[in-house]
N, C-alpha and C positions, 0 to 999 in steps of 0.2 A: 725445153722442147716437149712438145707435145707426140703421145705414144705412137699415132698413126706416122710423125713425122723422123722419128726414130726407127721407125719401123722400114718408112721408105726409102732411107740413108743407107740400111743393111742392106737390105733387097735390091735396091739399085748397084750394089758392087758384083752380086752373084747374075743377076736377072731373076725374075719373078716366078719364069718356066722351072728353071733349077727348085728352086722355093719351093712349088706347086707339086713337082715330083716328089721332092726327097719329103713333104709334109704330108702327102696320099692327100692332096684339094686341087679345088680348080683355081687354073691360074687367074680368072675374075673375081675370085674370092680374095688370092692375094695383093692384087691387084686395087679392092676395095678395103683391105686393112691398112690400106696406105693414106689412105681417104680421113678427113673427119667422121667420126661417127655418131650416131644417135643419142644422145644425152652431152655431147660437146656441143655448150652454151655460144661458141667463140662464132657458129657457124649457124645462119636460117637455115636449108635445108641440108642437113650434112647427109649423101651419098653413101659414105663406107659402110663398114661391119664390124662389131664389134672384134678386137682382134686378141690377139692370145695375152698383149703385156697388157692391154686392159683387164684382161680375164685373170690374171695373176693377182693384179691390182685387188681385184675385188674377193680374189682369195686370201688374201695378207690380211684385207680389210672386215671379213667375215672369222676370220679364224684369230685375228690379233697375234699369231705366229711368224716371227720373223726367222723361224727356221728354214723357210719357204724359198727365203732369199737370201739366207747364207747358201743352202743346195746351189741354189742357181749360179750365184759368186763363185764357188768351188767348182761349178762344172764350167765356169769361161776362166778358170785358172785364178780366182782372186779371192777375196774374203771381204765378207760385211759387217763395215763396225757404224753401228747405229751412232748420229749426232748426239751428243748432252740435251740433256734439258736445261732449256735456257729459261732463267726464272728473271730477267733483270739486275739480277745480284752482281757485283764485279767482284770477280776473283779475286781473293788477298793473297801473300807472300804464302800462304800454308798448301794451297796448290798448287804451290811453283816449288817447294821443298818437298811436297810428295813425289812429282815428276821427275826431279834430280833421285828421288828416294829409288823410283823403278827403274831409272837409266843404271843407276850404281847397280840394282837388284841382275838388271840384262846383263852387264860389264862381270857379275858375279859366272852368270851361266855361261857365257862365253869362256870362262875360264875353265870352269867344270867341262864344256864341251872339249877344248884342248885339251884336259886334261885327262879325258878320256879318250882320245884319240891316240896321244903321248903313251899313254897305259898300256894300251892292249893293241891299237891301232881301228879300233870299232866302237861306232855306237849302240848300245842294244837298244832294245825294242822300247823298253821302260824309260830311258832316256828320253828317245826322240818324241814320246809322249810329254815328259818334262820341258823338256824345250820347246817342242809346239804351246804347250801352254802356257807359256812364259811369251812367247813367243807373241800369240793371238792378245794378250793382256798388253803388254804394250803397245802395238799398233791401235788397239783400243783407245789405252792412255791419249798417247801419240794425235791421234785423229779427235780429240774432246781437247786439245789444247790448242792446235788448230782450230779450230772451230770456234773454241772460245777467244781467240783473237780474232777471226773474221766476223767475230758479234759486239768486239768493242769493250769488252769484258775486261780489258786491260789498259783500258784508256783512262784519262784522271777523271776526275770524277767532275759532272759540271757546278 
């Protein structure tokens, strides 16, 4: 889906007035980031305006910082785990034994987590730090193993 058409999928659940208020713009402004815009090829004359997930776009793209859109992730309640890099190469059995490795590695922390629960009844602060990053590295895992099956990666080989 293209940004303006993402854009007007959201907009259209609230209305554009809502949008136009809670953003301090004119509701023709929001109105026209719904639109194709200026440098989208797909369209002869595209109407819109450039719109803010374009303008993120091109800050992700000018700064190579994908910090940009983990905030972003984090502030709609989720987290971003960037795709593998896909070289052509098909996965052999040693990154199917790593994934069983971090699954065991989680299955460890879960236990720790209970076990500190069992302990004292609390997790402290430094914990829940350990856990979230155990936590973030898996789903990472997780999401590059997927990936690498929706790439075929795991397929016989021709």
């Amino acid at each position: 889906m293209d940004s303006h058409e993402v854009l007007h999928n959201a907009i259209e659940k609230v209305g554009a007035k809502k949008v136009a208020g809670d953003m301090k713009v004119s509701t023709s402004l929001v109105y026209k980031w719904c639109q194709p815009s200026p440098g989208d090829d797909s369209v002869i004359e595209p109407s819109g305006a450039r719109n803010p997930l374009d303008r993120v776009v091109a800050l992700l793209e000018s700064t190579g910082d994908a910090d940009v859109v983990q905030w972003l992730c984090e502030r709609a309640g989720g987290f971003f785990v960037r795709n593998p890099e896909v070289s052509g190469v098909r996965i052999d059995a040693e990154y199917i034994a790593n994934t069983q490795r971090i699954i065991e590695d989680f299955s460890k922390l879960l236990r720790v987590l209970s076990d500190a629960i069992t302990d004292d009844g609390e997790v402290d602060e430094a914990e829940s730090r350990r856990i979230r990053s155990q936590w973030q590295r898996l789903k990472r895992y997780g999401e590059a193993f997927v990936f690498a099956c929706e790439q075929g990666l795991f397929a016989e080989a021709d």
